[in-house]
N, C-alpha and C positions, 0 to 999 in steps of 0.2 A: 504494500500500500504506500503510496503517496504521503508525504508530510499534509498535502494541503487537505486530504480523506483523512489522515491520522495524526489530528496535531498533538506535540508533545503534550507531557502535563504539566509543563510550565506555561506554556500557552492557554492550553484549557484556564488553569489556573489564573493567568492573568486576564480572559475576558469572565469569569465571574467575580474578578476582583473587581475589573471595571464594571460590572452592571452593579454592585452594590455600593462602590462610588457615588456612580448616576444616583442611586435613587436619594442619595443624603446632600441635597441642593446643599445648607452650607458649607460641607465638606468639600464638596465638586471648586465653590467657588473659594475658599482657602486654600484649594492646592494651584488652581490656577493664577490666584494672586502671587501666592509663593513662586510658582513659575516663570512668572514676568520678572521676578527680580533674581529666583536662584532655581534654575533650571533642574543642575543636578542634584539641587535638595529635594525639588519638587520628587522628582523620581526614586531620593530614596526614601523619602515620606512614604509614597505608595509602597513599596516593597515593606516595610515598617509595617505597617498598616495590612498589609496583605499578611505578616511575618505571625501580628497579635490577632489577626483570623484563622490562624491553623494552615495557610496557605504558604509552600511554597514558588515565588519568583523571583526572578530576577530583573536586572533593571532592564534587560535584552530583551527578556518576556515581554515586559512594560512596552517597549516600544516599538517592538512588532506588531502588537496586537494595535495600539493606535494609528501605528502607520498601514492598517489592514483596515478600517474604518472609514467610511466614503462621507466622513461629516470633516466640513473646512476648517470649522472652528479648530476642535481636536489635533488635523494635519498643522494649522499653523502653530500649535503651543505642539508638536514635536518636531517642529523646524526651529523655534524656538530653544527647546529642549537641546536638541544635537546641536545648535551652534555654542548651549555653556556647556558643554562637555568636552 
């Protein structure tokens, strides 16, 4: 099988990390705040965050999975992202 039929379970992992992000609107908007100013904090917030849910990722995980997401917003805070890295 295919990576894209069989994603790892660090990916798995990181888009249920991101759908329970999503649903916590102040959370969403404090990391994207943190973003704007500290990119690679921002990302290891999430892994953090992902770490105190029993999940794990990585910050690779993190940012395949957004860069696999067809929403603008998202692609620009990981254009953002990979240029503080």
């Amino acid at each position: 099988m295919s990576a894209e039929t069989n994603p790892s379970p660090g990916s798995r992992q990181a888009a249920e990390l991101y759908a329970r992000i999503s649903q916590n609107s102040e959370l969403t908007q404090s990391l994207f705040r943190q973003a704007l100013q500290d990119p690679s904090g921002a990302l290891a917030r999430i892994v953090a965050i992902g770490a105190e849910q029993g999940m794990t990722v990585s910050t690779d995980d993190v940012k395949a999975h957004l860069a696999s997401l067809d929403d603008g917003a998202t692609k620009q805070w990981l254009l953002k992202a990979r240029g503080g890295l």
